[in-house]
MDAnalysis code that builds the backbone (N, CA, C; Angstrom):
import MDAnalysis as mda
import numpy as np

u = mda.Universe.empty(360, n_residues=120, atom_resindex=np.repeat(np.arange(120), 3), trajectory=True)
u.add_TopologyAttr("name", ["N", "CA", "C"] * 120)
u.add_TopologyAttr("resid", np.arange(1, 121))
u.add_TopologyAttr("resname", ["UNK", "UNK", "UNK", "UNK", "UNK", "UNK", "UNK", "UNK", "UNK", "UNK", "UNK", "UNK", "UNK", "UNK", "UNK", "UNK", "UNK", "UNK", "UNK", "UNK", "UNK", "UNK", "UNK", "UNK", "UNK", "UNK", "UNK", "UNK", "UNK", "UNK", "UNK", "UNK", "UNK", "UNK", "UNK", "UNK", "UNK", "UNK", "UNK", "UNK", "UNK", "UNK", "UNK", "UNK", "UNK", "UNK", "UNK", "UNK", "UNK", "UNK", "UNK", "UNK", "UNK", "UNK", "UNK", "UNK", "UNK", "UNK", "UNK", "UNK", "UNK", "UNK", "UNK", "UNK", "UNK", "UNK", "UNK", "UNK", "UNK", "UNK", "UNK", "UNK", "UNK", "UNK", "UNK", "UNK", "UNK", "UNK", "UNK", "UNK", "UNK", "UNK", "UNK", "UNK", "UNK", "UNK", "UNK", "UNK", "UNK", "UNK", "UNK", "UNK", "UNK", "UNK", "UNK", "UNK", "UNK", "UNK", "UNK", "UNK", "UNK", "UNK", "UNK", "UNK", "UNK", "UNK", "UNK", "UNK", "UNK", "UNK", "UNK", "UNK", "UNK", "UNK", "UNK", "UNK", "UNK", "UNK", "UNK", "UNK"])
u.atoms.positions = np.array([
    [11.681, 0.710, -16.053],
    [12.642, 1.586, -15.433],
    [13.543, 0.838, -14.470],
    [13.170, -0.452, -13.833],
    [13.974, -0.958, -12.658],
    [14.775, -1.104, -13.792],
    [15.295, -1.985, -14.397],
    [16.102, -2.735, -15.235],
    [17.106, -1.912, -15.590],
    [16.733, -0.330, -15.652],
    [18.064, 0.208, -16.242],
    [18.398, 0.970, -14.888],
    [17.465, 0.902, -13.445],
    [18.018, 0.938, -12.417],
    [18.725, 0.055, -11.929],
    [18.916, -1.080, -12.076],
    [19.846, -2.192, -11.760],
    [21.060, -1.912, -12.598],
    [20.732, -1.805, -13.134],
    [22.330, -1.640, -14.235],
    [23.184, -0.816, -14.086],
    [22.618, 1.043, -13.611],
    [23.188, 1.859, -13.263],
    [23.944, 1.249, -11.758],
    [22.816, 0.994, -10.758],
    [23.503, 0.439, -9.522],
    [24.295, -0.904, -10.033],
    [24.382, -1.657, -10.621],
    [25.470, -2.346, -10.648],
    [26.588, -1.633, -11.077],
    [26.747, -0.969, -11.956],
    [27.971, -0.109, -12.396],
    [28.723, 0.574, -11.785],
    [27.867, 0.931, -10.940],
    [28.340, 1.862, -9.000],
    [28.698, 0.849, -8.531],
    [28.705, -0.296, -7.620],
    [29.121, -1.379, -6.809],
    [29.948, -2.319, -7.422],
    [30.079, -1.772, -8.695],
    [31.348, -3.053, -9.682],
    [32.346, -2.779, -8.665],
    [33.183, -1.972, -8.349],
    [34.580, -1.835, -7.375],
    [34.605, -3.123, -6.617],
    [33.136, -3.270, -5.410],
    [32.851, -4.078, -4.685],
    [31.855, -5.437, -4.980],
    [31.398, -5.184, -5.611],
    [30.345, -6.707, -5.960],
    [30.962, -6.637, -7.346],
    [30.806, -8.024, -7.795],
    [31.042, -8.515, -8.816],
    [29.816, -7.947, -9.999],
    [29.875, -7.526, -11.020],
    [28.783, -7.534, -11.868],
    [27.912, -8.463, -11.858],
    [28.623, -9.144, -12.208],
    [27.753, -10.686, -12.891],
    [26.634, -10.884, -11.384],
    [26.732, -10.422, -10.415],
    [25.919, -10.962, -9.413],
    [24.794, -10.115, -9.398],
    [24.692, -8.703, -9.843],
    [23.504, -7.884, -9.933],
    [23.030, -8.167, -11.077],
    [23.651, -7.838, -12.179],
    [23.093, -8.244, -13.543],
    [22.454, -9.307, -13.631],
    [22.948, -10.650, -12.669],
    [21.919, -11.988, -12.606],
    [20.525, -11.552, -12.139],
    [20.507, -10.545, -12.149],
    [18.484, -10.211, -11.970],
    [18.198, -9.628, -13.014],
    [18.936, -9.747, -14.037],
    [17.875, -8.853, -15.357],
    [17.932, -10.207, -16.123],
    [16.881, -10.599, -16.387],
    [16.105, -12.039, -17.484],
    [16.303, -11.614, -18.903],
    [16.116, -10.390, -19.043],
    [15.823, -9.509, -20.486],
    [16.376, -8.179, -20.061],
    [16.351, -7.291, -21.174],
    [16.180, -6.338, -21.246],
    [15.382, -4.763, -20.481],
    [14.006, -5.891, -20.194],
    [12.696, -5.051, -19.519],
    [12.581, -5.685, -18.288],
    [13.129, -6.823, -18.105],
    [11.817, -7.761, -16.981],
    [13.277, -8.141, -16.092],
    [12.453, -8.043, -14.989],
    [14.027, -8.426, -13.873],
    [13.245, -10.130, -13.292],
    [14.013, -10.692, -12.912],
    [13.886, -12.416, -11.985],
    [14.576, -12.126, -10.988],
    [14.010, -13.610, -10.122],
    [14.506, -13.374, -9.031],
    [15.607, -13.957, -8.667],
    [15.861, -13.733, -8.154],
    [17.598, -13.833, -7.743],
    [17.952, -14.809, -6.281],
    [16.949, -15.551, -6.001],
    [16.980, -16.286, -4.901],
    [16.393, -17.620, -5.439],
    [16.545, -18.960, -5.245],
    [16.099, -20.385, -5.270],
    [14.245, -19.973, -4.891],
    [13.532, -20.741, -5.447],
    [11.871, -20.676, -4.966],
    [11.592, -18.955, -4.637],
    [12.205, -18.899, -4.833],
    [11.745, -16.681, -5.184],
    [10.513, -16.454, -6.409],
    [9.501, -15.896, -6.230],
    [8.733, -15.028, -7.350],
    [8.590, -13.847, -6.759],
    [8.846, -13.208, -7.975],
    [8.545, -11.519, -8.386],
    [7.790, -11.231, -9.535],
    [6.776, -10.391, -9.312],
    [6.463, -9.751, -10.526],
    [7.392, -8.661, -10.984],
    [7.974, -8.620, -12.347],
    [8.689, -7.491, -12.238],
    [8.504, -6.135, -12.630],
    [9.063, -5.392, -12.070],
    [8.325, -3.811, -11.964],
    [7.771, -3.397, -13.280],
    [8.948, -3.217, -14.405],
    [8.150, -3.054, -15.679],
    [7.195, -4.115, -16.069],
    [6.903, -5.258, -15.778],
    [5.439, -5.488, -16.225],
    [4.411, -5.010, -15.032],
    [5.103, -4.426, -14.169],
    [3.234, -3.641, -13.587],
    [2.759, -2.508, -14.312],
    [3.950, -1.754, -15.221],
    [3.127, -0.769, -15.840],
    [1.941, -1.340, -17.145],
    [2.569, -2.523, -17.120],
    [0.985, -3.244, -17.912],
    [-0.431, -3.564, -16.814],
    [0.158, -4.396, -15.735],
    [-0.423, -5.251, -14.995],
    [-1.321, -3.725, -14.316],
    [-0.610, -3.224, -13.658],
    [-1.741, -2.535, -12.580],
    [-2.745, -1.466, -13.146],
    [-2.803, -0.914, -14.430],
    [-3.364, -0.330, -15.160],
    [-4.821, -1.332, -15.732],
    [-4.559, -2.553, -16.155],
    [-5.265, -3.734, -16.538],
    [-6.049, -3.729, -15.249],
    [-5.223, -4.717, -14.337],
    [-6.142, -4.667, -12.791],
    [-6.979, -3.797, -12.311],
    [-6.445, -2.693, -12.458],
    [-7.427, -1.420, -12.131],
    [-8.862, -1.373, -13.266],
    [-8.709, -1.391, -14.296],
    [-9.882, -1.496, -15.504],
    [-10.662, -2.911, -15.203],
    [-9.915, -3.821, -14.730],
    [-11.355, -4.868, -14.384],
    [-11.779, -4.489, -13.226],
    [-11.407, -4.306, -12.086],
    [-11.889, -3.561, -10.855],
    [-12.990, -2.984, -10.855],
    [-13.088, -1.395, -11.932],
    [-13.497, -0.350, -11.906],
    [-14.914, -1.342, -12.883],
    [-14.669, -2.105, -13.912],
    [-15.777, -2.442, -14.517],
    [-16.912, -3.578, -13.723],
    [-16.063, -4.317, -12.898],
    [-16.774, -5.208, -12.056],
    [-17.200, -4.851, -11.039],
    [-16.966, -3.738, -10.834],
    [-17.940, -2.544, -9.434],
    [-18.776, -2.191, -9.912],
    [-18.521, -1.632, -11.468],
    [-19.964, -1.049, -12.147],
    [-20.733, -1.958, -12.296],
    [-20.429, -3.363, -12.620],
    [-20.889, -4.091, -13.425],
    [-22.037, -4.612, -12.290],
    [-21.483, -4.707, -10.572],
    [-22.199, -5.283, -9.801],
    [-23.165, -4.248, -9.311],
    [-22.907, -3.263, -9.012],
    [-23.882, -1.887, -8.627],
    [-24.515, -1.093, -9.239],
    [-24.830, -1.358, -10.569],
    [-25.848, -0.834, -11.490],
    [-25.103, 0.119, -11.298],
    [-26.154, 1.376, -11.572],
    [-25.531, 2.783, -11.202],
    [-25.569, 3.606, -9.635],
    [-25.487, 2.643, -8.751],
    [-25.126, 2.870, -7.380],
    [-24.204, 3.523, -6.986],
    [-22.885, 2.877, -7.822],
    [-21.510, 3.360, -8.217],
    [-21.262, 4.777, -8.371],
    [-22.089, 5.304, -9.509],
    [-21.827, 6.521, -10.300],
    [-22.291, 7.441, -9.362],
    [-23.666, 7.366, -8.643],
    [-24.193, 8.323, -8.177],
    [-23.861, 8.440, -6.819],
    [-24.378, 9.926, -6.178],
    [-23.917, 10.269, -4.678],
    [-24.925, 10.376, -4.006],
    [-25.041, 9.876, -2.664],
    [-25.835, 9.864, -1.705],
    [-24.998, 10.647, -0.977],
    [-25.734, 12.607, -0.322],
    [-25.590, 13.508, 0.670],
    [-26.399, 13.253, 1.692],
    [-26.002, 12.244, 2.768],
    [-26.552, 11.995, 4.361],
    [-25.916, 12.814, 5.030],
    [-26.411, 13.277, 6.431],
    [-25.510, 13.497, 7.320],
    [-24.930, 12.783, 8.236],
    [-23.744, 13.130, 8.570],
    [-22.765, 12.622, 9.400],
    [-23.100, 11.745, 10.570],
    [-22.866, 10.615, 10.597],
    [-22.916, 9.594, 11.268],
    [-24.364, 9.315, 11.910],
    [-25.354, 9.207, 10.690],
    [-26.443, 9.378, 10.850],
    [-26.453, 7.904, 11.143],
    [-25.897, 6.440, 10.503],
    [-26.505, 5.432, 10.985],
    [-26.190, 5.203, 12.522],
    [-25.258, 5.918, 13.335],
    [-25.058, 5.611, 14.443],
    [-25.727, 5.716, 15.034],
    [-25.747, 5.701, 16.705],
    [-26.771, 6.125, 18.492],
    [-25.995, 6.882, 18.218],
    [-26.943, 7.887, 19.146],
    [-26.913, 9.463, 19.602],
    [-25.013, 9.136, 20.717],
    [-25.597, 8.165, 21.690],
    [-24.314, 8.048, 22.844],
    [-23.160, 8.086, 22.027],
    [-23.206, 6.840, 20.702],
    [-22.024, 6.676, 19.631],
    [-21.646, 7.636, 19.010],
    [-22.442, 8.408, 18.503],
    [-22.211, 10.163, 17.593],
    [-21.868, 11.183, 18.443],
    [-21.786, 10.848, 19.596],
    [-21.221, 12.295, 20.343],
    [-20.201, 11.962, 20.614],
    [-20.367, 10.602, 20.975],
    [-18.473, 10.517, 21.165],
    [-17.423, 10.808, 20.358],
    [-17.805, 9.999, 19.304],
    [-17.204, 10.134, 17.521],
    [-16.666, 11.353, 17.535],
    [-18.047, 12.351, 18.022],
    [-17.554, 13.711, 17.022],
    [-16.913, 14.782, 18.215],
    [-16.772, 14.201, 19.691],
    [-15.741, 14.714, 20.529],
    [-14.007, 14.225, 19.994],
    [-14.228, 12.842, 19.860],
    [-12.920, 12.629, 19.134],
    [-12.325, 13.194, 17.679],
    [-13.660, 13.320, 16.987],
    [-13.193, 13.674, 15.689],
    [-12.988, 15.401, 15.440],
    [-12.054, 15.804, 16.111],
    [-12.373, 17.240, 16.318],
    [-11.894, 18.070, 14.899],
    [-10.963, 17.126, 14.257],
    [-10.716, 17.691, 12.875],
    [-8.693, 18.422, 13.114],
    [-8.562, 18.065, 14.668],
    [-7.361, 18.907, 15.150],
    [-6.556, 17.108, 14.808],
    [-5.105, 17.560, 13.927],
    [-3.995, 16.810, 14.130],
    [-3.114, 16.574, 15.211],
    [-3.061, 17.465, 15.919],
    [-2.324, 17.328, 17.194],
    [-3.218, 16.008, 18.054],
    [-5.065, 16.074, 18.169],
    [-5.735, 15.430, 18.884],
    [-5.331, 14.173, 18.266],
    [-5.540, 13.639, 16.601],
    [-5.373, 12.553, 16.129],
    [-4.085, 11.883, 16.501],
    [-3.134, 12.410, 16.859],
    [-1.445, 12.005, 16.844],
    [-1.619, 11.490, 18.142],
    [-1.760, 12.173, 19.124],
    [-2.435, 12.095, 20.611],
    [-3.059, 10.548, 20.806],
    [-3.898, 10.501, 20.009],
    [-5.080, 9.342, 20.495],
    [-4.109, 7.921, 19.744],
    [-3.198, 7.969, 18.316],
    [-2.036, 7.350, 18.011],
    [-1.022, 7.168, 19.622],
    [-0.390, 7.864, 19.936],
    [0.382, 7.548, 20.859],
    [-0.037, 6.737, 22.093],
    [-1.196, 7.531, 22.381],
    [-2.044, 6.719, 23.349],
    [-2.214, 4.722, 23.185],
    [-2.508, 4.918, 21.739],
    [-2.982, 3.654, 21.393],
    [-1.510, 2.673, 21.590],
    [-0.350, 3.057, 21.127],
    [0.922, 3.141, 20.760],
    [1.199, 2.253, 22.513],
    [1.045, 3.491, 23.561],
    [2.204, 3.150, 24.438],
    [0.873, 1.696, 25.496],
    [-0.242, 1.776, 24.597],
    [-0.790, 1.161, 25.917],
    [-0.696, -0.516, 24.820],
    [-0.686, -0.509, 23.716],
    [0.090, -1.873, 22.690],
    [1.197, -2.143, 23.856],
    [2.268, -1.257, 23.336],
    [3.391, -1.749, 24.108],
    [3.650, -2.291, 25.600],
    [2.641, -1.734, 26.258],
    [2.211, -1.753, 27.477],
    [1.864, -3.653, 27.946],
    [0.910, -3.266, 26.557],
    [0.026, -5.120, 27.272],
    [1.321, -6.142, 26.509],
    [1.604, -5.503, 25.583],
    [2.991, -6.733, 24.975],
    [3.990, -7.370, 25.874],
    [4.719, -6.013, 26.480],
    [5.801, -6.135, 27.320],
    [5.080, -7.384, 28.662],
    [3.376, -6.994, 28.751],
    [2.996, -7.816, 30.130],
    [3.193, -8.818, 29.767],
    [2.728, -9.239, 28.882],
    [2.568, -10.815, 28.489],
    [3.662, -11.272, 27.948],
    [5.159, -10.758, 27.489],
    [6.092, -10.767, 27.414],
    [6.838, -11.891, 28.104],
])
């Protein structure tokens, strides 16, 4: 699909860019290159091969290492390997409210920026 997205967007920017300078990223038909000196790309239409493949050895070499560990479900309860001190905290923070999660983000957010700017 990139490939005949490049083409459409080159056809739009012909007024202003030259063709020949977008079109220099299509190799073929299917497969786009890169368009810079020491540049690699995989190109988009071969991931609809590639990441489908990748994913199937993944999924078989998880099975392959975990017997049937993989397949099956273990029902524990909730933050059972933790301390009691560690699990109450957890589950004061983990209240399940988005507003709290965004909260404890910003928090984290302005006190980053905080120690950056010091050492700045």
């Amino acid at each position: 699909m990139t490939p005949l997205e490049i083409r459409v967007i080159a056809a739009r920017l012909s007024p202003a860019v030259p063709a020949a300078v977008t079109i220099g990223a299509l190799k073929s038909p299917w497969v786009l290159q890169p368009v810079f000196a020491r540049f690699s790309i995989l190109s988009p239409s071969w991931l609809w091969v590639e990441l489908p493949v990748t994913l199937a050895l993944v999924v078989l070499l998880a099975l392959g290492l975990s017997g049937r560990w993989l397949v099956r479900v273990r029902w524990v309860p909730a933050w059972r390997s933790a301390t009691m001190g560690v699990a109450g905290l957890a589950k004061r923070l983990q209240s399940g409210r988005l507003d709290a999660y965004l909260l404890y983000m910003l928090i984290a957010l302005v006190a980053v920026i905080a120690v950056v700017t010091t050492l700045a």
